[in-house]
C-alpha positions, 0 to 999 in steps of 0.5 A, a space after each residue: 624418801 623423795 622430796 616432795 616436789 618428785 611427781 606425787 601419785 594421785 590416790 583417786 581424788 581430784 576430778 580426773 581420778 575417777 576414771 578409775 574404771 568404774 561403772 555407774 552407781 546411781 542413775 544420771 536423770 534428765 533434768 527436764 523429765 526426772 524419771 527419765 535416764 540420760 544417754 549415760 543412764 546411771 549404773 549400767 542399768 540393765 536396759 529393758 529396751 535391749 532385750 527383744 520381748 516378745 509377746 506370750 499367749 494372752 491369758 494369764 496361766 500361760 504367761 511367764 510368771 517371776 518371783 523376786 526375793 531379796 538376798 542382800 548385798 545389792 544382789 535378788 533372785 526372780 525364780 521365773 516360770 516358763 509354761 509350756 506355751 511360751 516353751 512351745 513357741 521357743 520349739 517352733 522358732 527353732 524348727 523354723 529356723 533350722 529349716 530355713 537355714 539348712 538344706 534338708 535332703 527331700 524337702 525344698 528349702 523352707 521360707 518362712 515369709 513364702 517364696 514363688 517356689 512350690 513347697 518353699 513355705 511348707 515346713 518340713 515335719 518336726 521328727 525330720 528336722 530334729 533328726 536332722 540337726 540331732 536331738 541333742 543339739 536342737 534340744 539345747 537350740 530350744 533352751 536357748 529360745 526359751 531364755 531369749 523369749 522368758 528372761 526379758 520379761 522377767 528382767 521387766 520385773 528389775 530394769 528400773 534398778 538391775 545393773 547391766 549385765 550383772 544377771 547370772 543364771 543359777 539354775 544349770 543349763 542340762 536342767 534347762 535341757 530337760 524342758 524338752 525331753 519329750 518326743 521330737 524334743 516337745 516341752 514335758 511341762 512348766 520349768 523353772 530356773 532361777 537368775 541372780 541380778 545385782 541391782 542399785 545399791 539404795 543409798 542412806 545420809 548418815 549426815 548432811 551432805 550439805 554440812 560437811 566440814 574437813 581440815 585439811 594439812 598444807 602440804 607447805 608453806 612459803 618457808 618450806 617452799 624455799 628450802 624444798 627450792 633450794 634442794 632442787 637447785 642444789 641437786 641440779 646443780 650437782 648434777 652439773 658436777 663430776 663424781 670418782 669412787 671412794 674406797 679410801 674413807 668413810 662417807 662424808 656430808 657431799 657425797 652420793 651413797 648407793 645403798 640397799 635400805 629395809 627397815 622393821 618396826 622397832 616394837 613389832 619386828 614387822 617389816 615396813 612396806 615401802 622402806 625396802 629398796 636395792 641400790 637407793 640413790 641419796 645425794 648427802 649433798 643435795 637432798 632434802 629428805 623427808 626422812 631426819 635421822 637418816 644421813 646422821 645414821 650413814 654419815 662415817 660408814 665405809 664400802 661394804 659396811 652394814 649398820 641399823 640404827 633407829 628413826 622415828 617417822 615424821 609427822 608428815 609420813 605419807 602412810 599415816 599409821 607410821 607416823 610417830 612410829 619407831 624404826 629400826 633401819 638396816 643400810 648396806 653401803 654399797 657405792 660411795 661418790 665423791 661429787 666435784 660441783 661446778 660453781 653456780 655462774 650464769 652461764 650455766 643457768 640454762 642447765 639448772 633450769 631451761 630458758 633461764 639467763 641467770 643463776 638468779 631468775 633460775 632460783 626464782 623460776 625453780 621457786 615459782 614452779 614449787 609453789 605451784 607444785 604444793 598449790 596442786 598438792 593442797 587442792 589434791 589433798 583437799 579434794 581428797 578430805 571433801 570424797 573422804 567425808 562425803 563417802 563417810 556418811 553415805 550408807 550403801 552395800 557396793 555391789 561385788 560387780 562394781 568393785 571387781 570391775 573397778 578393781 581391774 580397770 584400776 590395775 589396767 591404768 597401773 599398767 598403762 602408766 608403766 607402760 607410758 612412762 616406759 618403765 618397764 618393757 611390754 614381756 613385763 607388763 604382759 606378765 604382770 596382766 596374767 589373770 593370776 597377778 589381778 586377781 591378787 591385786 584385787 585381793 590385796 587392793 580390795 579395801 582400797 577399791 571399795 573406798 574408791 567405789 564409795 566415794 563415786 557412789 556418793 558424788 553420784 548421788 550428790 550430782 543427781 540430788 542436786 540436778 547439777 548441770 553438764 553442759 554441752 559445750 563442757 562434755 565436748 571439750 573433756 572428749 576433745 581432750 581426753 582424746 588428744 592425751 591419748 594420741 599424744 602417747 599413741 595409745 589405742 582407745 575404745 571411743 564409747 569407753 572414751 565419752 563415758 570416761 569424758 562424762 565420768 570425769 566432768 561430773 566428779 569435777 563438777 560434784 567437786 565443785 559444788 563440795 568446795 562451795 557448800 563445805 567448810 574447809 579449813 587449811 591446817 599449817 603443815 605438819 611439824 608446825 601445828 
């Protein structure tokens, strides 16, 4: 119902768009060494580097041993078998560990690495620390120490293509518990237990990525710029003027009506989301509406009055499946003003636009401001057809992890917008945060998420093909200001979280860039004017 130069809402398009929480989705290499991960290192791998692995007995049948199957969906499992060496020696740390940590009545407190009291390097015996710390919980200590010693050497088997943190132990951990059942919590034999990982989804060219070729709407001209100008200045200017309730007569082109609006699919009866609103504001006078049929429909109803009448949807509806459709919409007049507008002299320029001396330069400031508004709008628009086209040809299973996460962080900006723009007050949006209210977003949202997720797999994969540099210089300066919005509006922030942001952002833009240079992009006149 707004004009188009009220603030547009970005759908994940433009450079600064990405940071739409996601986690990486193929592997940044360095540029000298291709092999080599970058400090950002690509997907969130699971780094083998942070975990402590530890060396196992030498020979072979006392080794940890994996097997890998693939399940699909960018997901494996390793069934890793523990011998009863390496259970052994997960025993021993935890022995060692207690005795250290703890004061065992009767016996001097042990070190492992010695100490100048007599006794303070002898181990107390393996019953009387079990005993002491109880069999239950030094069992579980001992499953604990098994996974520490046995998971990063199977994780080896992964790190090159797990993403981090994404690995799930299936098998239970009572079943883990039973390792150590024997006498003094001894290994009764090999165990195995099996873990889930999700890993890089491998990526297929349906197309040349190279050759990509969109069309994309303008979102206007320099004839819609003009009367999309003219209806912002004869809002302002409305805005100067004074208003009084009428109750005497039926509405008149001028005035500002309040209704209650919701409209129905003529042929479905299926309700329109979006349509539905309570206590819209229109100003018959002013507004340019991007709606036609709609103020013929009200014109001549009264206070109190309902009336349904149809519209066709424009060609150039927001939501592209409307476009054309008939509806039929049901208006509840509930407010009627009669505006009273000043006459548009150069004192009062400044109001209608700040700064401006005249009625003139406020007209043409107003107009400057337009078409730099559908200029953003056309690069928004085109960048958006170039992500889209790419993600169409880019063959991948999105792993479940990357899209609940994305998810997620998306419905944390949503909140953070709200709460910037302070649009609604904090008991609102602590409410909205219930885990209830995500999980439905991620439900209802869940086509929308991986279309997002798609589309930063694929300008990954095209920013790693193409070895596209980011250089030093523009890294800083995206930390710099990303930095600076987020004080400017007091908003506390996660500095890791802010440089990978800051690293995300650039290289969607840089990916950009290289899209616009090598694709065809062709700029269709706006709809209605084809």
């Amino acid at each position: 119902m707004a004009s188009s130069s009220a603030a547009s809402m970005s759908t994940i398009s433009s450079a600064a768009a990405f940071r739409a929480g996601r986690r990486r989705s193929t592997a940044r290499r360095s540029r000298a060494t291709p092999t080599t991960p970058t400090r950002r290192g690509g997907h969130r791998r699971a780094d083998a580097a942070r975990f402590s692995v530890r060396v196992v007995a030498a020979a072979t049948n006392d080794e940890v041993t994996v097997k890998q199957t693939d399940l699909g969906d960018c997901k494996v499992r390793l069934e890793v078998t523990v011998p009863t060496a390496v259970q052994t020696e997960a025993r021993q740390n935890c022995l060692e560990g207690f005795a250290e940590k703890t004061q065992i009545p009767g016996f001097a407190q042990y070190k492992k690495s010695g100490g100048r009291k007599k006794g303070a390097n002898v181990l107390p015996p393996a019953g009387v620390i079990v005993n002491f710390v109880g069999e239950k919980e030094f069992g579980a200590a001992c499953a604990e120490e098994m996974l520490q010693l046995s998971l990063p050497k199977a994780m080896e088997v992964v790190s090159a293509t797990a993403l981090q943190d994404s690995e799930k132990i299936e098998t239970s951990f009572d079943d883990l518990l039973k390792a150590f059942s024997g006498k003094e919590c001894e290994p009764t034999g090999d165990v195995i237990y099996s873990v889930t990982v999700e890993v890089v989804p491998t990526i297929k060219w349906t197309g040349d990525y190279r050759k990509l070729s969109v069309t994309v709407t303008s979102p206007g001209d320099d004839e819609t710029d003009a009367l999309e100008a003219e209806a912002i200045f004869n809002t302002r200017l409305r805005g100067l003027g004074t208003m009084r309730v009428v109750v005497d007569r039926g509405l008149e082109i001028g005035d500002q009506a309040v209704m209650d609006l919701e409209a129905v699919n003529a042929e479905t009866r299926s309700p329109i989301d979006g349509i539905k609103q309570k206590k819209f504001s229109l100003d018959t006078g002013a507004a340019r509406v991007n709606l036609p049929g709609l103020i013929d429909g009200i014109i001549g109803m009264k206070l109190g009055e309902q009336r349904t009448f149809p519209i066709t949807m424009p060609n150039d509806w927001p939501q592209a499946f409307l476009r054309g459709v008939t509806a039929d919409f049901t208006v509840d007049l509930r407010e009627v003003f009669e505006n009273t507008v000043p006459d548009p002299t150069d004192d009062i320029a400044s109001q209608i636009y700040p700064d401006a001396t005249s009625i003139a330069e406020a007209k043409e400031k107003i107009l400057e401001a337009q078409k730099e508004n559908t200029k953003a709008m056309l690069e928004q628009a085109t960048n958006e057809a170039l992500v889209d086209a790419l993600a169409a040809i880019c063959d991948a299973p999105l792993p479940a992890s990357i899209v609940e996460e994305t998810g997620r962080q998306m419905y944390s900006e949503k909140m953070l917008e709200a709460q910037i723009g302070q649009q609604m007050s904090m008991d609102v949006i602590n409410q909205l945060a219930a885990p209830e209210m995500v999980d439905e977003y991620l439900r209802t949202n869940k086509e929308s998420i991986e279309l997002i997720v798609r589309r930063t797999v694929a300008c990954e994969e095209l920013f790693r093909l193409e070895n596209i540099e980011v250089t030093e210089e523009e890294f800083k300066a995206e930390v710099v200001s990303a930095k600076e919005e987020f004080e400017r509006y007091g908003t506390e922030y996660d500095v890791q979280r802010l440089v990978e942001q800051a690293g995300e952002v650039i290289e969607a833009r840089k990916s950009l860039d290289w899209l616009r240079e090598h694709a065809t992009i062709t700029i269709a006149p706006p709809a209605g004017k084809q």
